[in-house]
Structure formats: structure tokens, C-alpha cells
C-alpha positions in Angstrom: 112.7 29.7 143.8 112.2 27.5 147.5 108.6 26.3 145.7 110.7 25.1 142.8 113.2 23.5 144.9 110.7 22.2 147.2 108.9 20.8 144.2 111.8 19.3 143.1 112.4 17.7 146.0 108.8 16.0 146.8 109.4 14.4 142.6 112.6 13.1 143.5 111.6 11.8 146.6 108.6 10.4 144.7 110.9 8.5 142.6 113.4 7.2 145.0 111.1 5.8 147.2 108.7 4.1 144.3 111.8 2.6 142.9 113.0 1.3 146.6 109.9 -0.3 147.1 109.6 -2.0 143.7 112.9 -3.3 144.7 111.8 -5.1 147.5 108.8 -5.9 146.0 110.7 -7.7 143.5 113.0 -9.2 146.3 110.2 -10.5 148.5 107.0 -10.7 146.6 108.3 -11.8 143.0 106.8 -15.2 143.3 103.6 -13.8 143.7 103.2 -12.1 140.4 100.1 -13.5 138.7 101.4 -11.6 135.2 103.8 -9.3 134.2 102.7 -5.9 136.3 100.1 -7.5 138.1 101.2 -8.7 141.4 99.2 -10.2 144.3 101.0 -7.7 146.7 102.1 -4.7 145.6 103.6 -2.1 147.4 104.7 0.6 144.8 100.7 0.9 145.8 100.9 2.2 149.0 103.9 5.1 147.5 101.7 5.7 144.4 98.9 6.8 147.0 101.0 8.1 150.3 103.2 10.1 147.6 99.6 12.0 146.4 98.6 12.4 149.6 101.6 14.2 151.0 102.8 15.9 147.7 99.6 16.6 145.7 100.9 17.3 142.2 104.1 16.8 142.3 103.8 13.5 143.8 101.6 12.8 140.8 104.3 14.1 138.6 107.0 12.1 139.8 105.0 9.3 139.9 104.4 9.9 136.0 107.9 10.2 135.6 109.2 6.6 137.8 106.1 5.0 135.9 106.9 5.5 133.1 110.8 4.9 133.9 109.7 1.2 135.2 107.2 0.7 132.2 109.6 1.5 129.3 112.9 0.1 130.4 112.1 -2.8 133.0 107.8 -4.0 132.6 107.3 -3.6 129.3 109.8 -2.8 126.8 108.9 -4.2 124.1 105.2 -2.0 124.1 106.0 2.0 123.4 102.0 2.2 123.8 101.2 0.0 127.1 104.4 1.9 128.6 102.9 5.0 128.1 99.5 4.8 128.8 100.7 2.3 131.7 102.9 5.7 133.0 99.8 8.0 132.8 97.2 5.9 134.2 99.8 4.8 137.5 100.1 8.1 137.9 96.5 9.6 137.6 94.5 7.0 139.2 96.3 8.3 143.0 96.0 11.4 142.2 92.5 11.3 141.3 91.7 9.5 144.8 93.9 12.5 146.3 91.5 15.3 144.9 88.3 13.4 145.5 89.7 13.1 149.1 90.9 16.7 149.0 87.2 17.6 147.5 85.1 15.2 150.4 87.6 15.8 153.3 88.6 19.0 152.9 92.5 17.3 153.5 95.4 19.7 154.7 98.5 19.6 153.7 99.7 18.3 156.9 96.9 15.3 156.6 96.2 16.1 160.2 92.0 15.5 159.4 92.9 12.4 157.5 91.5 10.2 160.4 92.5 6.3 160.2 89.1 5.4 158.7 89.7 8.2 155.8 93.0 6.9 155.3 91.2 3.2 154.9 88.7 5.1 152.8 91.5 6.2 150.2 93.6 3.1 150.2 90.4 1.0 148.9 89.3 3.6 146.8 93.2 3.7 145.1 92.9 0.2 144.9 89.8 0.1 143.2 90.7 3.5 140.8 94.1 2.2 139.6 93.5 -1.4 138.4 89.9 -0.1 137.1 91.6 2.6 134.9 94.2 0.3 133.3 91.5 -2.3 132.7 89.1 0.0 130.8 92.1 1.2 128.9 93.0 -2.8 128.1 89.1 -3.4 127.3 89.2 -0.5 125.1 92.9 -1.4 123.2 91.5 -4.8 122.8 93.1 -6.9 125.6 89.8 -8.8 126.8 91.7 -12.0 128.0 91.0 -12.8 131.8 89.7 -9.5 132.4 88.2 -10.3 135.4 90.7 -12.1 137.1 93.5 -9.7 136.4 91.1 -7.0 137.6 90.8 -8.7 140.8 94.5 -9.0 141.1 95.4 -6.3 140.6 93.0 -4.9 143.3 94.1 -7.0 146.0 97.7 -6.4 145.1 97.1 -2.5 145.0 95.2 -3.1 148.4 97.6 -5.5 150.5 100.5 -3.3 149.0 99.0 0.0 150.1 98.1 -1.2 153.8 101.2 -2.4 153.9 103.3 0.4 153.4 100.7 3.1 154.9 100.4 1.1 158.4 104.0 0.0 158.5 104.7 4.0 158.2 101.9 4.3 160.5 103.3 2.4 162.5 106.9 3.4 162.5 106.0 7.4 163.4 103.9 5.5 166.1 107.5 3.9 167.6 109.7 7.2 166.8 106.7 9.6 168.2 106.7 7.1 171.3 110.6 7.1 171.3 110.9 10.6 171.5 108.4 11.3 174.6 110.2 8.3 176.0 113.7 10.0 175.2 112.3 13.4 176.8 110.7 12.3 180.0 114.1 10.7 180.9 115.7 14.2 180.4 113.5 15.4 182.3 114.0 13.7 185.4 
């Protein structure tokens, strides 16, 4: 039973923080959408991937789950199909990097031998996976229009999304781990 509930908890917390950060994507970075669900930053991204990385499958699973939340009742509405497929390719193209990275790297599940250069390794090859996916999926339903240039998009967006939120979390353990030996050497004198 504390699997399940742990399980539980690494979905939820999945979906709570993909939906926070597509709220402030939407907040800061709206003017920069280049079509509907294509964004020139995007940093669902950098959840979608972290998520994976820390939670293996059940990141993947609650990233299935907010994808396809955000594709049915906010992106896309109107298009049962592109909602779907949209839900299952957000969701697999992360986890995909996450086993290859698992596979290569022989990751923990702490991510202690995920080395900044590994890390840097995954982001680009998340934001290379996802947008490829959904693009061979478009080719193959028939949306061939600007291809190439929503491709690219949506690889930079993935890209400057995911550094984004990896090095600002990065960087904020960085502060509180710096805090704390800070906090502990003045208890000790």
C-alpha cells in the first residue's frame, strides 16, 4: 500500500506542477506562441522531462493524464483525435528520453550520476524527441503545412522551456543547499 500511495503522490505531483507551470507560461510567455501549442518558450518542457526523471512511470502517467486534461478542455477542444494522440505523444516522448537515459547512464533513482552534461544531454534529446514525435504523427494524419518551421519551434520552445525550469531548480537547491551549510556553521559557533 506505501508504493500505491507513493505512486499516487509522484502523479499528482506530476499534474500540479505541469499545470503551474503552463500557468505561468501562459502569463509570461503567451505572446510568444507561434501556433496554438507551439510556443517559442515552453516550460511545461522542462516538468514533462524533470517529472520522468525523478518519477519514471508514474511521472509518465501523470503526464498522460494533465496532457491530455490541457489537450481536451483548454488546446484543442474542438479535435477528440489531436487531443488524444497530443496526450500520448507529451507524455511518451520524456519518458522515452528517461529509459534511453536510464539504458546509457545507468540513472539512479536519486539522479546522483546524472552529471550536468547528462542532464544537458537529456534536455536536448527531450527537445528533439517530443516535437519530432508529434510532427511524424501530423506528417502521417495529413497536416504537412509549415512542417518545418513548426518543428523548429517547437524544439526551441521544448529546449528554452526545459533549461529553464531544470537550471532555475538547479539553481534554487544550489541557494537552499548553500543556505543550510550557511544556517549550520552559525550554529555551530
Amino acid at each position: 500500500m506505501t508504493q500505491l500511495r507513493l505512486n499516487v503522490a509522484m502523479v499528482t505531483a506530476t499534474i500540479i506542477l505541469f499545470i503551474l507551470t503552463l500557468y505561468i507560461n501562459e502569463l509570461i510567455f503567451n505572446r510568444f506562441e507561434f501556433a496554438r501549442g507551439i510556443n517559442w518558450v515552453y516550460l511545461p518542457a522542462g516538468v514533462r522531462l524533470l517529472s520522468t526523471l525523478l518519477f519514471g512511470g508514474a511521472g509518465a502517467i501523470g503526464l498522460l493524464i494533465v496532457s491530455w486534461l490541457v489537450c481536451f478542455f483548454y488546446f484543442f477542444p474542438d479535435d477528440v483525435v489531436r487531443s488524444f494522440m497530443g496526450g500520448i505523444l507529451a507524455a511518451a516522448a520524456p519518458y522515452m528520453v528517461y529509459r534511453i537515459a536510464e539504458h546509457f547512464y545507468g540513472l539512479h533513482a536519486t539522479l546522483a550520476n546524472l552529471t550536468p552534461k547528462r542532464l544537458l544531454v537529456c534536455v536536448a534529446g527531450y527537445a528533439f524527441a517530443s516535437p519530432l514525435l508529434h510532427h511524424i504523427w501530423f506528417f502521417l494524419h495529413g497536416d504537412r503545412q509549415d512542417f518545418f518551421s513548426d518543428f523548429f519551434v517547437m524544439f526551441a520552445g521544448d529546449l528554452f522551456g526545459s533549461l529553464i525550469v531544470v537550471y532555475s531548480i538547479k539553481m534554487s537547491l544550489s541557494v537552499f543547499t548553500a543556505f543550510k551549510k550557511f544556517q549550520s556553521s552559525n550554529r555551530c559557533n
